[in-house]
C-alpha positions in Angstrom: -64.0 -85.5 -209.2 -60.4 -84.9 -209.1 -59.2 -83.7 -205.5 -56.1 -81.5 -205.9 -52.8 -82.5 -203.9 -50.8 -79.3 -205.2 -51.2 -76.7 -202.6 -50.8 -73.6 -204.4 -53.5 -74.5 -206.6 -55.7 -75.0 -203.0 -54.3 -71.7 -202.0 -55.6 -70.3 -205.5 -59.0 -71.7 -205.3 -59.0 -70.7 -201.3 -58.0 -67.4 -202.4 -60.5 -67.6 -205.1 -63.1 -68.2 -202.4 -62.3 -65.5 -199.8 -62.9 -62.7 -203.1 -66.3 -64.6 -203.1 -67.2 -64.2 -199.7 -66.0 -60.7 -199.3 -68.6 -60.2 -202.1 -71.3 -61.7 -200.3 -70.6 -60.0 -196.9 -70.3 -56.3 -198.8 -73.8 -56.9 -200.3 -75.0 -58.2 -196.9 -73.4 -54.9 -195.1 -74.7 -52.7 -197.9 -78.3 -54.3 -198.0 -78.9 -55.3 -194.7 -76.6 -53.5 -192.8 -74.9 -55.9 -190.8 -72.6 -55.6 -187.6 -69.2 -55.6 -187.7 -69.7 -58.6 -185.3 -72.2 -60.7 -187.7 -70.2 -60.0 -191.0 -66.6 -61.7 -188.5 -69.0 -64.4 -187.8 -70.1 -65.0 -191.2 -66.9 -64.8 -192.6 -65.2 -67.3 -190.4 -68.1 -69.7 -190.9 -68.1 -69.1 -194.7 -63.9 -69.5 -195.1 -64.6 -72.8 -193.0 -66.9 -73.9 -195.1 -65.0 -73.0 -198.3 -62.0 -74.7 -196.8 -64.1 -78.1 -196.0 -65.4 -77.8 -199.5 -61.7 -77.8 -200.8 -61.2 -80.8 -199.2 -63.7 -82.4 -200.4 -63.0 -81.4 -204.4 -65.4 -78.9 -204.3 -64.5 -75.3 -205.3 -66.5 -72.7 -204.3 -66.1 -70.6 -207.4 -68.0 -73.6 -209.4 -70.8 -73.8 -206.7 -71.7 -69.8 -206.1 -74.4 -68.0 -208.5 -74.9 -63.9 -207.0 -77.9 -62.4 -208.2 
């Protein structure tokens, strides 16, 4: 796999990723009812984990299914 050196394509994808995990966190807030607290501590572990994953030539847009 291809890593990326452009970094507005990163940015893209990174952006791409942060519309992915606001998803997840609404659904978790809706469904679960999460703190405002949890859903700023998922969210910084999630874009740290998206960002790793960019590094590593992993995109989480090819790697998420919601159901």
């Amino acid at each position: 796999m291809k890593v990326s050196t452009d970094p507005s394509i990163d940015a893209a994808r990174l952006q791409e990723a942060t519309l992915i995990i606001d998803q997840v966190l609404d659904a978790l807030w809706m469904e679960r009812g999460v703190s405002d607290n949890t859903l700023a501590a998922y969210r910084s572990d999630m874009v740290k984990c998206a960002e790793w994953l960019a590094a590593q030539g992993i995109h989480l847009h090819r790697r998420v299914m919601l159901f």
